[in-house]
C-alpha positions in Angstrom: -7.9 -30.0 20.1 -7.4 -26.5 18.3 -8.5 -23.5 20.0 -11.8 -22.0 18.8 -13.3 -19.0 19.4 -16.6 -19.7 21.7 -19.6 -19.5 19.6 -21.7 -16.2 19.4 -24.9 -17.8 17.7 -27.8 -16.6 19.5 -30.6 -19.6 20.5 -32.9 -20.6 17.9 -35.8 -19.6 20.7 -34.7 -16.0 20.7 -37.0 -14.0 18.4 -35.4 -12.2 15.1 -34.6 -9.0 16.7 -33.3 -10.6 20.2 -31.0 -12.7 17.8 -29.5 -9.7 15.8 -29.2 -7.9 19.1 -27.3 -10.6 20.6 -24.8 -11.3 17.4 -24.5 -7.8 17.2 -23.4 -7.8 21.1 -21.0 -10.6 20.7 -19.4 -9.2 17.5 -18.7 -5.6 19.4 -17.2 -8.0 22.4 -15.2 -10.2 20.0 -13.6 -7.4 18.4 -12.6 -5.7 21.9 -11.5 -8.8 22.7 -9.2 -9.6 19.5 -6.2 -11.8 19.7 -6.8 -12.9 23.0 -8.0 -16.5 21.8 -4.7 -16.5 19.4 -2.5 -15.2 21.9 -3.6 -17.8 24.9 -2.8 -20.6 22.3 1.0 -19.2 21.5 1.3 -19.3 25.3 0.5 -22.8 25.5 2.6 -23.9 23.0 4.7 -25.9 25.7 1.7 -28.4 26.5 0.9 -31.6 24.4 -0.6 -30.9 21.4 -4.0 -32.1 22.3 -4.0 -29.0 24.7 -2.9 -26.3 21.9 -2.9 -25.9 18.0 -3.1 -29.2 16.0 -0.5 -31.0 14.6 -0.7 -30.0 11.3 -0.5 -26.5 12.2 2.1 -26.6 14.7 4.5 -28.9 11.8 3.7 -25.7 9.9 5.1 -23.1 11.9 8.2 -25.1 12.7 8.6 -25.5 9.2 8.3 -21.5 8.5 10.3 -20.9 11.4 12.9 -23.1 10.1 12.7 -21.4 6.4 13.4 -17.9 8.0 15.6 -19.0 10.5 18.2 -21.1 8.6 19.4 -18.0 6.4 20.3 -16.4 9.7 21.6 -18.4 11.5 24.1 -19.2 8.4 25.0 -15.9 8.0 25.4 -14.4 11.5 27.7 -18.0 12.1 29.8 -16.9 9.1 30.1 -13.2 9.7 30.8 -13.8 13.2 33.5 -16.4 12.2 35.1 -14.4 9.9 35.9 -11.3 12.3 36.8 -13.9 14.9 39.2 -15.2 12.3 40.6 -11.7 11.7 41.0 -11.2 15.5 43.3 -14.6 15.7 40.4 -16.2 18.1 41.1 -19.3 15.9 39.5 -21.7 18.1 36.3 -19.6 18.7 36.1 -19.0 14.9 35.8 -23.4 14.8 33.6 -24.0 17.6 31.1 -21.2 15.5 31.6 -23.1 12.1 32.0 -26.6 13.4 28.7 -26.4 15.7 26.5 -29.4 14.5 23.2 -28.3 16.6 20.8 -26.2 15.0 19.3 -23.1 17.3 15.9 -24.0 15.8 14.3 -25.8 18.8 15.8 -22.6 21.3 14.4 -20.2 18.6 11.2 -21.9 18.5 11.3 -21.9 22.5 11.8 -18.0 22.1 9.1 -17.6 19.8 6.8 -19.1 21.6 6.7 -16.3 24.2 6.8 -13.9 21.6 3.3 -13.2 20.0 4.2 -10.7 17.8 6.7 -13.3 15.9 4.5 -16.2 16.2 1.0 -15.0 15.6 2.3 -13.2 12.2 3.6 -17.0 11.6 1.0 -18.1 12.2 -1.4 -16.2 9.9 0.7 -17.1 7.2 0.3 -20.3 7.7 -3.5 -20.3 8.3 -3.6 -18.5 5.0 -1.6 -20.9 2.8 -3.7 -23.5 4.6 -6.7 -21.7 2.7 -5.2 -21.1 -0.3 -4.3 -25.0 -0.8 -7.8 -26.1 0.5 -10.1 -23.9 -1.3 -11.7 -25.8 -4.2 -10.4 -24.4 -7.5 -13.4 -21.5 -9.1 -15.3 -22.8 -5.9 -17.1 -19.5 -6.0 -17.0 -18.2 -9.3 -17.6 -21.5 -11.4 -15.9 -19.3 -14.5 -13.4 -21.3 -16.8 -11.1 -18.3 -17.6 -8.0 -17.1 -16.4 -7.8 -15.6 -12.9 -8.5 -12.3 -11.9 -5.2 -11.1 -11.3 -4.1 -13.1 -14.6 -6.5 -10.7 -16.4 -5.5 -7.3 -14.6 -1.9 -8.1 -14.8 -2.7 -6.8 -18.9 -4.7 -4.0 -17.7 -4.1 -1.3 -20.1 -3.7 0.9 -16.6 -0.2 0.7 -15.7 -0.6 1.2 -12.0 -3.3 -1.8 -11.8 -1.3 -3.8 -13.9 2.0 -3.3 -12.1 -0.1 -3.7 -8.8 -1.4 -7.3 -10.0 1.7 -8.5 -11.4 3.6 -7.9 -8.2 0.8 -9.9 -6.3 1.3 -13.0 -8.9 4.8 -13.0 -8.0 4.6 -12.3 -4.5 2.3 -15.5 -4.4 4.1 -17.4 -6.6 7.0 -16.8 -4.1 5.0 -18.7 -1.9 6.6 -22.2 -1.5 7.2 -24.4 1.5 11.0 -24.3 1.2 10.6 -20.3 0.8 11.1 -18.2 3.7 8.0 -16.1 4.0 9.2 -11.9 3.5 8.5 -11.0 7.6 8.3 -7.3 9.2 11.4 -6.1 9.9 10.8 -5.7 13.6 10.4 -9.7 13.6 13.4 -10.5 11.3 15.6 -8.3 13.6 14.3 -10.2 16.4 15.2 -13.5 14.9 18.7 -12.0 13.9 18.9 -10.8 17.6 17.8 -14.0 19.6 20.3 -15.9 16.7 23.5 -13.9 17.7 22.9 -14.7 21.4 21.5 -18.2 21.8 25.7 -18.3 19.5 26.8 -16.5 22.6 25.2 -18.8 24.8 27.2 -21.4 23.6 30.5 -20.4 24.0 33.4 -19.6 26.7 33.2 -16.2 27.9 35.2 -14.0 25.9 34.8 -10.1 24.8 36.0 -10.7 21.2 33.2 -13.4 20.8 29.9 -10.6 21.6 31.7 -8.2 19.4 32.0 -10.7 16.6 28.4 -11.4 17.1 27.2 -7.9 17.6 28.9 -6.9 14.4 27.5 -9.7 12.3 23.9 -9.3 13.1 24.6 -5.7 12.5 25.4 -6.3 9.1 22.9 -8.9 8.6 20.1 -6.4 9.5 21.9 -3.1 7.2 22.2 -5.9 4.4 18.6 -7.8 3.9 16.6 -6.0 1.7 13.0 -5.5 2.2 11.0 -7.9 0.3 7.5 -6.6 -0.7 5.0 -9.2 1.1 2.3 -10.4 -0.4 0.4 -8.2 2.1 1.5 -5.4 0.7 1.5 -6.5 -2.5 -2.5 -7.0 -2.2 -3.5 -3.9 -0.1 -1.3 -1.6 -2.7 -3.8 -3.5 -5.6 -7.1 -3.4 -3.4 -6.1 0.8 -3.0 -5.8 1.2 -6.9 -8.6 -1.0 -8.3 -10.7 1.1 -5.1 -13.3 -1.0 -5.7 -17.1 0.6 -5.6 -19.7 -1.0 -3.7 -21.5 -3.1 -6.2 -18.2 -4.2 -7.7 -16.9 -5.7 -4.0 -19.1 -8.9 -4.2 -17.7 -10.0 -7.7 -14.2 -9.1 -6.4 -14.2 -11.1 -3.3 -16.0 -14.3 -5.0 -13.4 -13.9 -7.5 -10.5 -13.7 -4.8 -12.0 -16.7 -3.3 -12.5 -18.8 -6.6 -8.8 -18.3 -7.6 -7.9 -19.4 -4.3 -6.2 -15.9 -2.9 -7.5 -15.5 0.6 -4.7 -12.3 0.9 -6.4 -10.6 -2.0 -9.4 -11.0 -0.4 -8.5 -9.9 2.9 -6.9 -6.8 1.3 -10.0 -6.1 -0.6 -12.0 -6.4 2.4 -10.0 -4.7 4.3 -9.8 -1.3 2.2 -13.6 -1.5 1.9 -14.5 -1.7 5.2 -11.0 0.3 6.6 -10.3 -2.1 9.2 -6.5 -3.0 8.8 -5.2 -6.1 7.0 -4.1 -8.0 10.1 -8.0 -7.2 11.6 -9.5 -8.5 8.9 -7.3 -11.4 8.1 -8.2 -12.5 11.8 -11.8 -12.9 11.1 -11.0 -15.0 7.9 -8.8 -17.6 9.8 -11.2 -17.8 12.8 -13.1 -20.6 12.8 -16.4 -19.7 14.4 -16.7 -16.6 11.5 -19.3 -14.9 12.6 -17.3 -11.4 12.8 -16.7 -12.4 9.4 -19.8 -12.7 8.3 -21.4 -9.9 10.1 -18.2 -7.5 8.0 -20.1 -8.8 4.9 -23.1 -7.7 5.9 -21.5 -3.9 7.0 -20.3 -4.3 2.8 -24.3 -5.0 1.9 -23.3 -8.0 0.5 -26.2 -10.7 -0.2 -27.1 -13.9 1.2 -26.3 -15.8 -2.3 -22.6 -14.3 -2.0 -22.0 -14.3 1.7 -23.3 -18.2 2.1 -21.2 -18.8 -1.4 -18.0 -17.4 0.2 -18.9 -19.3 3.7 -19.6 -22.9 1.5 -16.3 -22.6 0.4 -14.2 -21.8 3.7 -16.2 -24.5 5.1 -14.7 -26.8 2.4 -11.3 -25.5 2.9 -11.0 -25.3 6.7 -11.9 -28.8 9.0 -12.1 -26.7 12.3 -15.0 -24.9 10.5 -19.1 -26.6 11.0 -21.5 -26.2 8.1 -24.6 -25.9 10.0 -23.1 -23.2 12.4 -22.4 -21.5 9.5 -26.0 -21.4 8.2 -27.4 -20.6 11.4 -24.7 -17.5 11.9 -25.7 -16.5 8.3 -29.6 -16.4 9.5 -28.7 -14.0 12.2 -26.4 -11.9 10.2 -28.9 -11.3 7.4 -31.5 -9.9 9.9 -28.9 -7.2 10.7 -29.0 -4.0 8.6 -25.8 -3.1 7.0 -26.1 0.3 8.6 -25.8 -1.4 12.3 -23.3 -4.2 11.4 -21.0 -1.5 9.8 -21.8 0.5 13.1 -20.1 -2.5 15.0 -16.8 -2.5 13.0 -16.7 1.5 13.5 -14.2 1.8 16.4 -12.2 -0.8 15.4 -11.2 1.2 11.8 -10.0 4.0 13.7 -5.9 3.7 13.7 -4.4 1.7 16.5 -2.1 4.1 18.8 -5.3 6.4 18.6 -7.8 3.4 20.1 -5.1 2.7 22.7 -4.7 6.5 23.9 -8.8 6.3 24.0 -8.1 3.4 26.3 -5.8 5.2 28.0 -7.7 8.7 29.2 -10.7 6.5 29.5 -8.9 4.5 32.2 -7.8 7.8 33.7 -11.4 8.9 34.0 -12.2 5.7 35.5 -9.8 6.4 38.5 -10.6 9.8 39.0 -6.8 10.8 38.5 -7.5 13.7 35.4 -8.5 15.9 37.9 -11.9 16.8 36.8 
């Protein structure tokens, strides 16, 4: 059974105001709470899968893995058989080459006690999920070319730069494609590649250096591919889209079938970071989601447009939850749901030093 978030519906016998109070609540304790749900799922990845993600979703990140792995693996073998080679350890140089067994199970093994790898992996995948699920102008209805179609001949250069890049950053989007990943994770891949090779072979000085040098070279030679991440958020910063031009945007993004445009869109509108906001689309339960609508001032008709087609797109997600969140959130003002997302748009290192002093307070250590 997937993992869900627990529900954060108020009772039907709560009255309006006891409802909105409770969502309200929830949302604030949902977002202290972020990742947690995510993170106790990549720990259990080592239990049946009737205990952790589905199957579908779990053939999905194997699959990434493998498309981001397999480059890696063949170049830090080669590289590391070439200076062996040039250091007469002949017979090491073979046993690198000649190795039939792929590292992908270990690396997967590696991964999966590695959140930062695999939850990024896992968003992607979530995401693509969306994109191939969402019914075609689900939100939009319009028979005409797609938004970014359209801006791509913007007669702004920046815009039409910015939407360009996005096509092709999407379009780079294929199963067989290793997805562009942050640095920090490729090097970690590179890393865990060069010594699970080490691992399986006699002890010898030459073979670490060999290693060493090639993941070295490895990380000094892969360029940094723009992501479609980036892509978006460097388009939803140009187009800075005002207030009452947001709900056309995001139905658009939607109706096209871009869930990263419309994460990036959200995102710089509401200044919660791409990876926040992107966690609210992919959660099932939503109602973060929703309530970050609301903080926009968008309208029922859009918000219950947008949530009719998630529902479409996304089994793990229930209809009639979804109208009974949206009843709550639209008793919220905009004022108070923004309120909610407040904190969480302030930049990371400075929430956790917050954290920090406000734990040192707690113990009585600061001295006051």
């Amino acid at each position: 059974m997937p993992v869900e978030s627990r529900t954060i519906i108020p009772t039907i016998a709560q009255d309006a105001d006891t409802r909105a109070d409770t969502l309200v609540h929830a949302a604030s304790a949902a977002l202290d709470a972020a990742g947690s749900h995510e993170r106790r799922a990549l720990r259990e990845l080592a239990l049946p899968v009737e205990h952790r993600l589905d199957e579908r979703t779990l053939a999905s990140l194997r699959r990434r893995l493998a498309a981001a792995a397999a480059p890696i693996e063949r170049g830090v073998r080669l590289g590391a058989a070439q200076r062996l080679g040039a250091m007469q350890a002949v017979a090491a140089a073979e046993r690198l080459l000649d190795d039939p067994v792929s590292l992908l199970a270990d690396l997967f093994a590696l991964a999966a006690n590695e959140a930062l790898v695999l939850s990024e992996l896992l968003a992607i995948v979530r995401l693509e999920a969306l994109a191939a699920n969402l019914p075609p102008g689900a939100s939009t209805g319009a028979d005409r070319p797609s938004l970014l179609a359209r801006l791509a001949g913007c007669p702004e250069p920046d815009i039409a730069e910015a939407a360009s890049a996005l096509l092709a950053a999407h379009n780079r989007q294929a199963p067989d494609v290793a997805p562009p990943l942050p640095v920090v994770m490729r090097d970690r891949l590179v890393w865990w590649t060069a010594a699970l090779l080490r691992d399986r072979m006699a002890e010898d000085p030459r073979v670490d250096h060999a290693l060493v040098e090639a993941a070295a070279e490895m990380i000094d030679a892969t360029p940094d591919e723009v992501s479609p991440q980036s892509s978006a958020m460097r388009f939803a910063e140009l187009v800075g889209a005002r207030p009452d031009e947001l709900p056309a945007l995001l139905l658009e993004a939607i109706g096209d079938r871009q869930p990263v445009l419309f994460v990036a869109l959200l995102a710089h509108a509401s200044g919660l970071t791409f990876g926040a906001v992107r966690a609210m689309l992919t959660d099932a339960a939503g109602e973060r989601l929703w309530l970050l609508l609301r903080a926009q001032d968008l309208d029922r008709a859009t918000i219950a447009r947008i949530g009719v087609a998630l529902a479409e797109a996304d089994p793990r997600r229930d209809l009639d939850r979804f109208v009974a969140a949206l009843d709550v959130a639209m008793t919220v003002a905009p004022e108070r749901a923004a309120a909610v997302f407040a904190g969480a748009s302030l930049p990371p290192c400075y929430r956790a030093a917050l954290a920090d002093v406000r734990t040192l307070g707690a113990t009585g250590a600061s001295g006051r």
